[in-house]
C-alpha positions in Angstrom: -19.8 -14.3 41.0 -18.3 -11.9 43.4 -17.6 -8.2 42.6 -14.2 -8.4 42.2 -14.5 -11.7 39.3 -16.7 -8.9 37.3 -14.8 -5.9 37.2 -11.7 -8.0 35.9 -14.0 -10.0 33.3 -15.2 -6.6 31.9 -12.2 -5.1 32.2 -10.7 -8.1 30.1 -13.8 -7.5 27.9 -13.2 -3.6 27.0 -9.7 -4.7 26.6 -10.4 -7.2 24.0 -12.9 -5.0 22.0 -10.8 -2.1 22.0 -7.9 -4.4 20.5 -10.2 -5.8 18.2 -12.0 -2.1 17.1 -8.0 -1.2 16.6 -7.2 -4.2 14.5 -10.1 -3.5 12.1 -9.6 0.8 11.9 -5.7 1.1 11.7 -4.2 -2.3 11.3 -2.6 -4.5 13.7 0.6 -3.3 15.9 3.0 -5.2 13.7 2.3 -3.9 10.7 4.5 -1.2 10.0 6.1 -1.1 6.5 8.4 1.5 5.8 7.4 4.8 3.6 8.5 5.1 0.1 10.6 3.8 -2.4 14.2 2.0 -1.9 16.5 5.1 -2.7 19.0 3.4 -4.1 17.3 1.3 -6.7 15.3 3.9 -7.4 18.0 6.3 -8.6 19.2 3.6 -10.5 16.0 2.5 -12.3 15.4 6.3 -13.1 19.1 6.7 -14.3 18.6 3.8 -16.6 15.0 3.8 -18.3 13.9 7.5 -17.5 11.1 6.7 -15.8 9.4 9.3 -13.1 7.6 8.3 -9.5 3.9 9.9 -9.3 2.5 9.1 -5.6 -0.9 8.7 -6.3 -3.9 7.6 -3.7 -5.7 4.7 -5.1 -9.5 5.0 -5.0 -12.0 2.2 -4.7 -11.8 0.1 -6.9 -8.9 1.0 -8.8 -6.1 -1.6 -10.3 -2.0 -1.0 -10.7 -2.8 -1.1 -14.3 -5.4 1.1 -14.6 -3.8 3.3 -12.6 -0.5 3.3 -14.7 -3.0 3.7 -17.7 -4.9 6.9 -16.3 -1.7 8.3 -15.7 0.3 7.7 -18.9 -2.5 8.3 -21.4 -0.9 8.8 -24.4 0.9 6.0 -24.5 -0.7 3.2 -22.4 -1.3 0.6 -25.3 2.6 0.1 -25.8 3.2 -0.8 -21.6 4.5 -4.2 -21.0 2.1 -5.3 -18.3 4.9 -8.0 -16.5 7.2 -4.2 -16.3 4.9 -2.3 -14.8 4.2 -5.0 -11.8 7.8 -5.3 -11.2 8.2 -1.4 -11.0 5.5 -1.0 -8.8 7.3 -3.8 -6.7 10.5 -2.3 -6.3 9.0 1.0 -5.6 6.4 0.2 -3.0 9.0 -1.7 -1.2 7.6 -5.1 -2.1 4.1 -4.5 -2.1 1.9 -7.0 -4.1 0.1 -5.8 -6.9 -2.9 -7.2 -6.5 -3.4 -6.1 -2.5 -3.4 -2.6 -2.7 -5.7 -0.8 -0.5 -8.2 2.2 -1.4 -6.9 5.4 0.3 -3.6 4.2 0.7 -0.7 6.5 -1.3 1.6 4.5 -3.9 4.2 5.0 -6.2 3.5 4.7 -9.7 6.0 4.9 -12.4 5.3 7.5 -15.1 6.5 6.2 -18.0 8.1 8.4 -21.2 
């Protein structure tokens, strides 16, 4: 191979594990979900049901439930388990459940 057919491969190379090394640190490019809860369904689920928005940082290996239970201790045994995933739907703009990410900020409803 001539000198010219190497720089280009490694070039190509560096180029491809940099993407890669971004992919696994931040995410890919077309990832970008918007921040925070939908403002108007929001007001209106708060109007409703008096319910407050916590933004809490999930740790490793927490849950949306147990979560929601750390943070509405005194009356965690009488939450309705299908409410609290759909809450956390609508205010995490869609997020599932079940793929949230340790060190990642959500919004938890703080039930009264």
């Amino acid at each position: 191979m001539n000198t010219i057919n190497k720089v280009i491969l490694y070039i190509f190379l560096f180029l491809f594990l940099l993407s890669v090394h971004h992919d696994l640190t931040a995410g890919t490019y077309g990832n970008n979900k918007p921040e925070g809860p939908n403002k108007t369904q929001t007001q209106r689920m708060m109007k409703e049901e008096q319910i407050e928005i916590l933004k809490v940082q999930a740790g490793h290996g927490d849950t949306v439930l147990s979560i929601v239970e750390r943070i509405n201790e005194g009356h965690s045994e009488s939450l309705d388990i299908s409410r609290i995933m759909k809450d956390f739907k609508l205010l995490n703009n869609d997020v599932k459940p079940t793929e949230i990410q340790a060190e990642e900020y959500y919004y938890f409803p703080l039930y009264k």
